[in-house]
C-alpha positions as CSV (number, residue, x, y, z in Angstrom):
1,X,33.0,12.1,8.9
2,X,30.6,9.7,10.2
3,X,26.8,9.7,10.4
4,X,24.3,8.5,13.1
5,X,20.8,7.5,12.6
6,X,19.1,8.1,16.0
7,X,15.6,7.9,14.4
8,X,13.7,6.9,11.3
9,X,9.9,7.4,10.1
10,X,9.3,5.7,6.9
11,X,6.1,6.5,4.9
12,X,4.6,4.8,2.3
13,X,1.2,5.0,0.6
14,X,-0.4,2.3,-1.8
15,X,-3.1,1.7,-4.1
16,X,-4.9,-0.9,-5.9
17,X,-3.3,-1.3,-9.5
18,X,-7.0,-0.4,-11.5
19,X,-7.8,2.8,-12.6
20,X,-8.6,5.5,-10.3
21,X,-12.3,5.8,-11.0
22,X,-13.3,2.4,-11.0
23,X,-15.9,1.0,-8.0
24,X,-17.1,-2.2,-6.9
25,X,-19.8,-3.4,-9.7
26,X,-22.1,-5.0,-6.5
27,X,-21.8,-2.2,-3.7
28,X,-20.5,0.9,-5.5
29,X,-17.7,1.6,-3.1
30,X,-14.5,2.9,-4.3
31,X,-12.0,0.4,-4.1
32,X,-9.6,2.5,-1.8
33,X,-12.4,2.4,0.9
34,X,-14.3,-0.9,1.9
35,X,-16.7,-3.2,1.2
36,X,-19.9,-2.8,3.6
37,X,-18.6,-5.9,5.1
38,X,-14.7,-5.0,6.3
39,X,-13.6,-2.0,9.0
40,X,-10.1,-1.4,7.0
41,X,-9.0,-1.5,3.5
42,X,-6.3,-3.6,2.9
43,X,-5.2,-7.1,1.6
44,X,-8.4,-8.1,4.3
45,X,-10.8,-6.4,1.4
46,X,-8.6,-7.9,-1.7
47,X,-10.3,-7.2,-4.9
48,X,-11.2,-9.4,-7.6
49,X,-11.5,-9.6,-11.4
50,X,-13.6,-11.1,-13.4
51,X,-12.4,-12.6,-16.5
52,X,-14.2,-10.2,-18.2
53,X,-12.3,-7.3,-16.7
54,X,-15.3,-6.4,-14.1
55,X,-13.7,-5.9,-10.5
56,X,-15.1,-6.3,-7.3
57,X,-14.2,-6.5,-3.6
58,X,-13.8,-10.1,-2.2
59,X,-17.1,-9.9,0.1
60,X,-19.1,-8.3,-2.5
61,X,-18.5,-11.4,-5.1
62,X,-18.2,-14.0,-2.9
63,X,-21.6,-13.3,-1.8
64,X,-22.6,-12.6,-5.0
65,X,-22.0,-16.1,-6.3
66,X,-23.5,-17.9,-3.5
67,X,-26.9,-16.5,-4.9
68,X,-28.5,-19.5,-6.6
69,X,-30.0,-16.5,-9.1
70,X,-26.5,-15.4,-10.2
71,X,-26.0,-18.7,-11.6
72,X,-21.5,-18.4,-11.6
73,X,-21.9,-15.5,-13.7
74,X,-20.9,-11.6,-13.7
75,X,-23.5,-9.3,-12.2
76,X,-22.4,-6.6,-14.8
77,X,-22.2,-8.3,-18.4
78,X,-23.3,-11.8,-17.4
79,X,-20.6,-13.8,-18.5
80,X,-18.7,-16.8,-16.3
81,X,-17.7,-14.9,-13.3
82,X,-14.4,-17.0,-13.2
83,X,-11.9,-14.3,-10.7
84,X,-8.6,-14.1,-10.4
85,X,-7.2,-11.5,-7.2
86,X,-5.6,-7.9,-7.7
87,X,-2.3,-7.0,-7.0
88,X,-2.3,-3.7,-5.1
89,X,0.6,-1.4,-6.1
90,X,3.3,0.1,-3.8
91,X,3.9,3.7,-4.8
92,X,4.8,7.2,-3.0
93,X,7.8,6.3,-0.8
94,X,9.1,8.5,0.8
């Protein structure tokens, strides 16, 4: 017996790997929407961890830093903001 594939939808969903309550420490945004700055969510709005563990969209920190007053350093706990990106996990194929 053999089988023909005339069509195929595949569906997937993913998430960023943080937990599912966490929000941007600058703009308060989930992280599965967008920063005030970006349309979609996405690898265009990757987040970004402190080395203390704080996360933040891209935007948000980026500008954040620039700010002569934040002086390199986290907005939430004031340590050395240095960042490192988020992998965003695939789950939910289907």
């Amino acid at each position: 017996m053999k089988v023909k594939i005339k069509k195929w939808n595949a569906v997937a969903t993913w998430r960023w790997d943080i937990p599912d309550d966490d929000v941007c420490g600058i703009c308060q945004v989930h992280f599965d929407g967008t920063c005030p700055t970006c349309k979609y969510p996405g690898d265009d709005c990757s987040l970004l961890s402190g080395k203390c563990g704080h996360n933040f969209h891209m935007h948000c920190i980026v500008e954040w830093i620039k700010q002569d007053s934040s002086k390199g350093q986290c907005p939430m706990c004031r340590q050395s903001a240095l960042i490192r990106y988020l992998r965003r996990t695939e789950t939910n194929w289907k």
